[in-house]
N, C-alpha and C positions, 0 to 999 in steps of 0.2 A: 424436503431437505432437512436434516438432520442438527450437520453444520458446516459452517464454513469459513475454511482456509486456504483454497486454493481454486483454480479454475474448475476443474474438475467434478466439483461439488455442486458448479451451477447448475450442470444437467444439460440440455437442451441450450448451446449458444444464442441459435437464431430464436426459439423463444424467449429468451431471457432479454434480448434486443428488442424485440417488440416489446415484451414487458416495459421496460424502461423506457419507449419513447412513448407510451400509452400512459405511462404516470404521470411521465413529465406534463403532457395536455391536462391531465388531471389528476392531482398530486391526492387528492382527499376520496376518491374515489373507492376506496378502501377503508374507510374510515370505521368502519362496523367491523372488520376484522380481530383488531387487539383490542377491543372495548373490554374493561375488565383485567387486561394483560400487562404485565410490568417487565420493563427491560430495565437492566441493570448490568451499567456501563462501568467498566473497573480499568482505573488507568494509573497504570505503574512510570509511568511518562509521559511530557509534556504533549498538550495539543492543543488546536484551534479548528482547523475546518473536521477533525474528523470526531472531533467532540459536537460542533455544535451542527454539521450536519447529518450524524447518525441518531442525533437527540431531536433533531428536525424530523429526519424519516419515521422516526419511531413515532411521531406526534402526528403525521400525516397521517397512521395506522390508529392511528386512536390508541395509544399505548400511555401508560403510564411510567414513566422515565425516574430511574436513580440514578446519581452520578456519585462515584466514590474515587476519592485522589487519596491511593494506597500515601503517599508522599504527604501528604496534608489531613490533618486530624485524625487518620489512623494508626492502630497500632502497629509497630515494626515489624514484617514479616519474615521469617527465618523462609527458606525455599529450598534447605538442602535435608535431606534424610541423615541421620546417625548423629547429629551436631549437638554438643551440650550446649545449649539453651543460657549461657552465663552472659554473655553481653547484653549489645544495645535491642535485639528482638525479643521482645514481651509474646509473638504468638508465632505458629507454626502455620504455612500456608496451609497443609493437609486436613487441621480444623478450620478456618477461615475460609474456603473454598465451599465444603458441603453447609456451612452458617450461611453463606451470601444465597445459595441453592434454595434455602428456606426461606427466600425473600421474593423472589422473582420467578418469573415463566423464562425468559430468556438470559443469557449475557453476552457479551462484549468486551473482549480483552484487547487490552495496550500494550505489548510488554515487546522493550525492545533487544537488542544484542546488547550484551557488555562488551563485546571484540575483545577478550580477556582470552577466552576458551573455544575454539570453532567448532569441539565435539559437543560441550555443553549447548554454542547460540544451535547449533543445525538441528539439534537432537528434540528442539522447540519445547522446553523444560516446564516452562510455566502454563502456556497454552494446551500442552497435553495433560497437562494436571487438573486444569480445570475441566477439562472432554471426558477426562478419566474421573472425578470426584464430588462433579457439581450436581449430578441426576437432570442436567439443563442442556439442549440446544447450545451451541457455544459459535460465536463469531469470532473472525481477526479484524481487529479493529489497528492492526499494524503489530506483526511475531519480527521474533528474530530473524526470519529471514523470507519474509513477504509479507504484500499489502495489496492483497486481493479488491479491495473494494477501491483504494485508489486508480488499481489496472482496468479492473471493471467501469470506470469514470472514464478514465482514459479513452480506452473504448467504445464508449457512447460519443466521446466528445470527437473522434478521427470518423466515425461513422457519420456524424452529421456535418462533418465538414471535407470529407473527402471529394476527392475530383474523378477519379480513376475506379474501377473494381478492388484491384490487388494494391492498393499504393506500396512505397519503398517508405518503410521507418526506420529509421537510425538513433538509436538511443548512443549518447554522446557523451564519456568520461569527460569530466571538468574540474579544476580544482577548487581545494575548500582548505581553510586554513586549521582543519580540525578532522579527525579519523571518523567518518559516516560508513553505517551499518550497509548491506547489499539487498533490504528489503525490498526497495522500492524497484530497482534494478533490477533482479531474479525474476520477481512479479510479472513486471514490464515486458519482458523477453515473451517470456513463459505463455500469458495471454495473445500477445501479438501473432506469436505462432502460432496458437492454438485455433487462432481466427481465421488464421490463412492467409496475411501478409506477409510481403517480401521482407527481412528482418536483418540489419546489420547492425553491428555492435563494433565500437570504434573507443578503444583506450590505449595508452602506454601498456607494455609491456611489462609485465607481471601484476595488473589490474582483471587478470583474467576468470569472470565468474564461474561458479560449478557448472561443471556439464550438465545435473540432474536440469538446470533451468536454462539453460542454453540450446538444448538439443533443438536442431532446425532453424536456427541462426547462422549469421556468416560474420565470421570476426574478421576486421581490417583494421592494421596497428596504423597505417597512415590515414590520419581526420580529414583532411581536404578529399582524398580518393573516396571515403566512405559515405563525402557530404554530398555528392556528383548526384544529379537528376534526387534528390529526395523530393518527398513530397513532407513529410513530418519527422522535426529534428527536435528530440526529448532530450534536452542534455540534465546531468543529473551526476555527484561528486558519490563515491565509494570507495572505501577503505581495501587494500587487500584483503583478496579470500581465499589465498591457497593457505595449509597447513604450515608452510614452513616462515610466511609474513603474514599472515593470518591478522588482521584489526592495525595495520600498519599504513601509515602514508608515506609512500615511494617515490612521489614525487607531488610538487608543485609546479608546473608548468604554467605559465600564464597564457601561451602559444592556442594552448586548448580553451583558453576562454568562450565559447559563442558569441560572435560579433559577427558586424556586417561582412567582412574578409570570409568567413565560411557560409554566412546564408546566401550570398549571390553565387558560389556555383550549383547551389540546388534548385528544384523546379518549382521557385518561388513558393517552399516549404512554408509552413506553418511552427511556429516555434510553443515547446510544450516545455512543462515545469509543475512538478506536485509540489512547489511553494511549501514551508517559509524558502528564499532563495538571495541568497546572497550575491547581491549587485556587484556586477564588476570584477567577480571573480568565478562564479557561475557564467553569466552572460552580461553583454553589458544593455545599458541603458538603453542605446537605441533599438536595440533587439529585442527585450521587455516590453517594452514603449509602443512597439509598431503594431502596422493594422494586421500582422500576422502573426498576433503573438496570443495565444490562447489559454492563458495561465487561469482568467478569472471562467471562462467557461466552463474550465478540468473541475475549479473548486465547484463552482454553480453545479454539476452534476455526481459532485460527489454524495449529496439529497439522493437523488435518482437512484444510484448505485446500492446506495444503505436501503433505500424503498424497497427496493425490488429483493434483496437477500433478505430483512425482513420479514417482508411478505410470504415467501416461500419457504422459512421458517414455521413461519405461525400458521401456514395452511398444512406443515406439516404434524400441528399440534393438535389439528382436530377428528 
């Protein structure tokens, strides 16, 4: 594997599933793999589990790990073409990309939507620039408009706790008091189908995602209808993504919260969250809380997920 931004890249699902529940028994089993090899981690935005679990994975491969916050102690990077250079950006990405290239065997990019422009977030600007200029292997460590490795988490974590063959997953609009990108969401879809889960998608009314990540999903505007026999209810807050409200919040509904009121008509579902997650307006407390609430096992395997695209990475570097 070359690189990786989308399901598609894994290759082979069902091995890539063993993959991952093979590391997980033994995370260091690999260890002679990157010996010698350096991953460098480039984050244009804030993190926590996919910073310090993709710096985890890379260390379970015996990797030698850089972390660079474009935002902190770097210079200002300019990302647009034909721009005069007089303001506050001292360098141009187009050098700053093939310089970072001359450091590392691998990277990993953070970059997320400004919801400003939906030709610019879809057209995935920054991430292609580095696939295009870096001479390196390139991961999404979270683009403008997916987060391959948190879906890939996701799906180890329904896999090891599933009841059924096929379960029903219902990814669930919820409000947030601030406009969120449709990475996580697009992703989410995208992979679930791709697995061969039954897949519903339940938001207000003009929350409606691209089709490109939809295809093979079943949208339901009414949330209670959509919550009926789930087995795993992913609720998660997204900004509009059509062209014409494109990085807009259309509504606050508090109705859509995740509470107990939607998890008892499901079939005693499991409740999911790619965390940070805003209490009480995401989900509440009791639903967080409970014994079917799987938030800290998505993070705990989001290790796993970075392992195993890692891995198949660097087996492609030899």
């Amino acid at each position: 594997m070359r690189h990786f931004t989308e399901v598609k890249d894994l290759g082979n699902l069902h091995q890539a599933l063993q993959e991952a529940l093979e590391i997980k028994k033994e995370r260091f089993k690999y260890v002679e793999l990157g010996r010698n090899k350096t991953l460098l981690m480039v984050f244009f935005n804030s993190s926590l589990r996919t910073r310090l679990s993709t710096q985890k994975a890379a260390m379970n491969l015996g990797m030698n790990v850089i972390v660079l916050d474009i935002n902190q102690g770097a210079w200002k990077l300019e990302t647009e073409r034909g721009v005069v250079m007089d303001g506050d950006k001292s360098e141009h990405l187009l050098e700053a990309i093939p310089v970072m290239g001359c450091y590392c065997d691998i990277i990993g990019i953070r970059s997320f939507a400004q919801l400003e422009n939906r030709e610019d977030d879809y057209q995935e600007k920054i991430l292609n620039q580095f696939i295009q200029y870096s001479g390196r292997p390139v991961f999404s460590m979270e683009a403008a408009t997916g987060h391959p490795l948190q879906s890939f988490a996701d799906w180890i974590t329904i896999e090891e706790n599933k009841s059924v063959e096929r379960p029903k997953v219902v990814l669930t609009w919820a409000p947030h008091p601030k406009a969120l990108p449709q990475a996580v969401p697009n992703s989410f879809v995208q992979w679930m189908v791709a697995v061969g889960y039954e897949v519903v998608i339940t938001h207000p009314r003009g929350y409606e995602l691209d089709e490109k990540f939809t295809a093979g999903a079943r949208i339901e505007y009414d949330q209670m209808k959509a919550m009926q026999g789930a087995h795993f209810v992913y609720a998660k807050n997204w900004s509009a993504a059509s062209l014409e409200h494109y990085g807009q919040v259309l509504s606050m509904e508090r109705s859509w919260t995740v509470s107990r009121r939607q998890m008892d008509v499901t079939d005693n579902a499991f409740f999911m969250h790619c965390l940070p997650v805003r209490r009480n307006m995401i989900v509440t407390d009791e639903v967080i809380e409970g014994p079917r609430s799987l938030v800290i096992p998505e993070a705990a395997n989001r290790e796993i997920s970075a392992t195993v695209v890692i891995k198949k990475i660097l087996e492609g570097l030899e």
